[in-house]
N, C-alpha and C positions, 0 to 999 in steps of 0.2 A: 780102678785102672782106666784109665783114657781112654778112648776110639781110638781105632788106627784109621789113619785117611782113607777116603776110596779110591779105587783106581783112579786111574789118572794124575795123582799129586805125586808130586817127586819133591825132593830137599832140594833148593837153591843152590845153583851153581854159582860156586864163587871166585870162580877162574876166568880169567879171558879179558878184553875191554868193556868198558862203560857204554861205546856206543854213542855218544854225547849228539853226532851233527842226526841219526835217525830221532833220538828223543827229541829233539828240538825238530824236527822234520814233524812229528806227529802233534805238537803241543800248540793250540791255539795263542794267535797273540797279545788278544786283549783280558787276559785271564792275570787277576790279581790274589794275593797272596798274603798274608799275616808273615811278619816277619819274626813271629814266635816260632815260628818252624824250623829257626836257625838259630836261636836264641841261646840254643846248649850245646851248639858246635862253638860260639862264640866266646860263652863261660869258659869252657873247655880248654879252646885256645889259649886264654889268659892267662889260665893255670900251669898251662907247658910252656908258657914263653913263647907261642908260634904267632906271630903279626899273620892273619888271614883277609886283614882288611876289614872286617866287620862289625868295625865301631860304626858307622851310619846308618847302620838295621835300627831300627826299633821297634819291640815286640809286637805293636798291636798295630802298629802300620804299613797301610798293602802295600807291594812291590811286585812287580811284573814276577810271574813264573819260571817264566825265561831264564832271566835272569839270576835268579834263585837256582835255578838246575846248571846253568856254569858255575856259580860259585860251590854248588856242591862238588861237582866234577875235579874242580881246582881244588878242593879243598881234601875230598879222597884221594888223591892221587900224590898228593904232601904230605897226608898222612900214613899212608897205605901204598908208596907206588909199587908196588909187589902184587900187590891183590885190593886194587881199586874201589872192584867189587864190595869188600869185607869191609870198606871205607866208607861207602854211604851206609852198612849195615851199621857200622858205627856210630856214624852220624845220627842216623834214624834212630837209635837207640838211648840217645840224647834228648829225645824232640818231647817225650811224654814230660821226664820228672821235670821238664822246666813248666811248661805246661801249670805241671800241677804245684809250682811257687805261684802262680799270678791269684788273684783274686778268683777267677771265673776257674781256676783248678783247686779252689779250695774249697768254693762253694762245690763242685762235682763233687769231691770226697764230702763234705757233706750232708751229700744228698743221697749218693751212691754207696758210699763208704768204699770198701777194700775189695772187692768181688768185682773178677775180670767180668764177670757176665753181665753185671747191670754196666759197667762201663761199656761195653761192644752193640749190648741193646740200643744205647744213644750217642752210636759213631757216629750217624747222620749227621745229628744235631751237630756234634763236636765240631764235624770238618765243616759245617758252611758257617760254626762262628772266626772258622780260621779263614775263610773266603774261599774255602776249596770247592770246586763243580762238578768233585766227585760224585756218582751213585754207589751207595754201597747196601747191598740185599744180602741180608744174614737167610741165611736157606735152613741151618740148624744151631743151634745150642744147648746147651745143658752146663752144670755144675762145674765142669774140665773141659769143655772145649765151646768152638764156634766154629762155625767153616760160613765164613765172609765172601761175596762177589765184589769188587772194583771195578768199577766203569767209569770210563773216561780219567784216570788218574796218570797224573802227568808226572810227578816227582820218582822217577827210577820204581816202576811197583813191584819188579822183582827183585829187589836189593834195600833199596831204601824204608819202604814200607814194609818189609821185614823185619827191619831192625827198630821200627816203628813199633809195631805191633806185638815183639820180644820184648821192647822196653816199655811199653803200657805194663804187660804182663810182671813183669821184674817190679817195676812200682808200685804194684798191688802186693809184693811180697810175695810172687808165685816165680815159679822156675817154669817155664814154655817151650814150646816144641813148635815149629811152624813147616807146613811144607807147602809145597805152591802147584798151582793149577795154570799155565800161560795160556791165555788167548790171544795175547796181541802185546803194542809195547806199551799199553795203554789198560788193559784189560786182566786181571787177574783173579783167580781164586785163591783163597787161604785159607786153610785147615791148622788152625791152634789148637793146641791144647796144653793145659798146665798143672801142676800140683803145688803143694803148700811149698815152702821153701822150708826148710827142716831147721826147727830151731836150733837156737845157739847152747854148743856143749858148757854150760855155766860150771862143771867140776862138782864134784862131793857138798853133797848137802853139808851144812855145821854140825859136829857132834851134838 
């Protein structure tokens, strides 16, 4: 069985607005970006029929932050305008398994294989090959969970990074649990935890 968070973490509220002109208020300007980040809102899009505009992204090339956190905004809010919120969690939920189609997510599972923990052990790494100027301090792990710090993380960290950090999990073939710690709009804790994903009912063995 899993930890249970410590005080302090609550489950994400996924009511209310995004917020967009404060996150842009706190988000430095000269901060670049992997346009992998948006690479599986993209897919996505193509799959539904939705024009989001994001044929000019290409996955490994920077693009202002800024600019990346309107199009998500624009793009929750299209897909989700009821609960915006659940829309970047969306999004963010997207951002691992494309990730892990490019070369440098194949080699990770290579190297890592399927265990959310050796994955979270080298987030660092992960986010400054994506150009992020996050700080991220794991404080604890084990086998089912991590309770992660984000510092200075600019792309929505109570919503988007959620759905981030659910869908890392989910592509490992784990089912996750996340609840959050707010310091700022910029600053957060998270407390994951996960179990196997319970295999598939294949029916009656052959006589």
């Amino acid at each position: 069985m899993p930890p249970p968070p410590p005080p302090g973490f609550a489950l994400p509220d996924w009511t209310g607005p995004l917020e967009l002109d404060a996150q842009l208020a706190a988000t430095p300007d000269d901060i670049m970006v992997r346009g992998v980040l948006i690479e599986g809102l993209r897919r996505r899009a193509i799959t539904m029929g939705v024009d989001l505009g994001l044929d000019r992204f290409i996955p490994f090339k920077g693009y202002p932050i800024r600019a990346q956190l309107e199009i998500l905004v624009q793009a929750s809010e299209r897909l989700n305008p009821d609960r915006p919120r659940e829309g970047l969690r969306w999004i963010g939920q997207l951002a691992m398994p494309s990730v892990l189609e490019t070369m440098l997510g194949k080699v990770m599972l290579g190297v890592l294989g399927k265990n959310p923990r050796s994955v979270f052990e080298r987030a660092q790494h992960a986010f400054k090959s994506f150009g992020a100027k996050t700080t991220i301090k794991l404080h604890s792990q084990s086998d089912d969970h991590v309770h992660m710090h984000y510092i200075d993380a600019y792309a929505f960290p109570r919503w988007y990074h959620v759905g981030f950090i659910e869908g890392t999990v989910s592509a490992l073939h784990h089912t996750p649990s996340v609840w959050t710690k707010i310091h700022s709009l910029t600053e957060v804790e998270y407390w994951c935890t996960w179990v196997p994903d319970a295999p598939l009912d294949e029916g009656p063995a052959p006589a």
